[in-house]
C-alpha positions as CSV (number, residue, x, y, z in Angstrom):
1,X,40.2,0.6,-40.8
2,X,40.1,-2.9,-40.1
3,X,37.9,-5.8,-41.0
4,X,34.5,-7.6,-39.4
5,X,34.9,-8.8,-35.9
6,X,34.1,-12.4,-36.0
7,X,33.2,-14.5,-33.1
8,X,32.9,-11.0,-31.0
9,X,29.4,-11.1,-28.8
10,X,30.3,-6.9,-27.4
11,X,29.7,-6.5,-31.7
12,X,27.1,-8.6,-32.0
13,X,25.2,-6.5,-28.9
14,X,26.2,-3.5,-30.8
15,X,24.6,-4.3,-34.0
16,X,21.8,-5.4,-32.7
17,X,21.6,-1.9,-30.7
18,X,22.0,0.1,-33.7
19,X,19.4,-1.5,-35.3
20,X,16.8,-1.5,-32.6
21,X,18.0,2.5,-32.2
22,X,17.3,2.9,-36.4
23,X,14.0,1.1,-36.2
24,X,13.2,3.9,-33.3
25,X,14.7,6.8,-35.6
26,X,12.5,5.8,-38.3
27,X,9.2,6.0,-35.8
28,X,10.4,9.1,-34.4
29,X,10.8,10.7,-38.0
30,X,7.4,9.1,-39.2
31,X,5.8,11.1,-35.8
32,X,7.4,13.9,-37.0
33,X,6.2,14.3,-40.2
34,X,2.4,12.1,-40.3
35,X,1.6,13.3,-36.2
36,X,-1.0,11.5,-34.0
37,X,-2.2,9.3,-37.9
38,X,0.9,7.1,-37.6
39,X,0.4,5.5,-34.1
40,X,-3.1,5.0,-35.1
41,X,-2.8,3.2,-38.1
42,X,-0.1,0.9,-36.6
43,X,-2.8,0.1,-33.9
44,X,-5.5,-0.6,-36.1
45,X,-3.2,-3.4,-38.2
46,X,-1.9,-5.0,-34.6
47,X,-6.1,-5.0,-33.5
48,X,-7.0,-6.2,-37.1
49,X,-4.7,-9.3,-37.0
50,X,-5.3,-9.5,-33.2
51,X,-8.8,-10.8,-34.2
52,X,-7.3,-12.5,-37.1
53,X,-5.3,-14.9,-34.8
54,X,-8.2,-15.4,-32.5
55,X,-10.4,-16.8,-35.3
């Protein structure tokens, strides 16, 4: 194995990927097991501080 690439953007872009792709697992997962409820209560927090900021 062999140690961090520093000063590499191609494994920066990479990490950055993976995380946006874990943050989309997790959704998919939370879809999976809590159905239509979980798209609905994250719309309800984004309308709630939506009116929040317009205040």
């Amino acid at each position: 194995m062999t140690g961090p690439i520093a000063d590499s953007q191609p494994a920066r872009d990479n990490e950055s990927e993976f995380t946006e792709l874990a943050g989309q697992g997790t959704d998919l997962v939370n879809f999976m097991v809590r159905g239509d409820e979980t798209g609905l209560s994250d719309s309800v927090k984004a309308a709630v501080m939506g009116l929040e900021d317009a205040e």
